[in-house]
C-alpha positions as CSV (number, residue, x, y, z in Angstrom):
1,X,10.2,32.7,10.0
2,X,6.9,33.8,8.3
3,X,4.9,31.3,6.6
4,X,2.1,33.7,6.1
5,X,1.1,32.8,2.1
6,X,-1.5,35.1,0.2
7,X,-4.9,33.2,0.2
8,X,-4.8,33.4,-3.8
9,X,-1.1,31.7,-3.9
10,X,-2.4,29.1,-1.6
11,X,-5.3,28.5,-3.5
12,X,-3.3,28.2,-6.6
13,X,-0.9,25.8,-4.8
14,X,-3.8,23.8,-3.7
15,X,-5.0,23.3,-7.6
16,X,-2.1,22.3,-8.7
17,X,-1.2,19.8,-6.0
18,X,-5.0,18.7,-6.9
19,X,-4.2,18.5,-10.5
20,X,-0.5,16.7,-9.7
21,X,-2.5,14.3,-7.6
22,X,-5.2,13.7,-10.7
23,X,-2.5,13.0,-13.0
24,X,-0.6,10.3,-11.3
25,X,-4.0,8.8,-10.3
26,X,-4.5,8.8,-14.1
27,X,-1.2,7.3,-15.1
28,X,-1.7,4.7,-12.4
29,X,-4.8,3.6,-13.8
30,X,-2.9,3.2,-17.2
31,X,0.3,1.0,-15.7
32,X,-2.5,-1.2,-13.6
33,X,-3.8,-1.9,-17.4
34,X,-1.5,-2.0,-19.1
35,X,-0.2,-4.8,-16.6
36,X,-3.8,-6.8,-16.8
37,X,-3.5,-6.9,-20.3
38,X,0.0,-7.9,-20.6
39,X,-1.2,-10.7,-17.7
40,X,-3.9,-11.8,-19.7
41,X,-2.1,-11.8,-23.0
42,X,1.1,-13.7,-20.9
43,X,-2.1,-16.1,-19.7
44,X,-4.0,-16.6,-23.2
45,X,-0.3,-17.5,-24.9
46,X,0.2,-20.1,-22.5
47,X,-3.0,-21.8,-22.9
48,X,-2.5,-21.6,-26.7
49,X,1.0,-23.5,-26.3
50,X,-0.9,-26.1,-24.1
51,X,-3.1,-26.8,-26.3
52,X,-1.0,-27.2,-29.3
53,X,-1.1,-31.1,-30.7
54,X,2.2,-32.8,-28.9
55,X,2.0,-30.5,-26.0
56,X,1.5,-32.4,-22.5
57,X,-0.2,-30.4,-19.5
């Protein structure tokens, strides 16, 4: 079987796997914050209840 791919086609293919790769990089980034904040907001409500009058440690 011939794999032999015009240099322009494999170019393109090259981008777009670049760009594919970019993307999930970016939407990684967002779930990774989106998690922090959730953490921190999980974390601050916590502390809030703890330190509500009648609340023990």
């Amino acid at each position: 079987m011939d794999y032999n791919i015009p240099q322009t086609a494999a170019s393109a293919i090259v981008r777009n796997a670049e760009s594919n790769n970019s993307n999930l990089g970016g939407q990684a980034k967002r779930v990774q914050d989106r998690l922090r904040q959730e953490a921190n907001d999980t974390g601050n409500a916590s502390i809030r209840r703890k330190n509500e009058p009648g609340n023990k440690p």
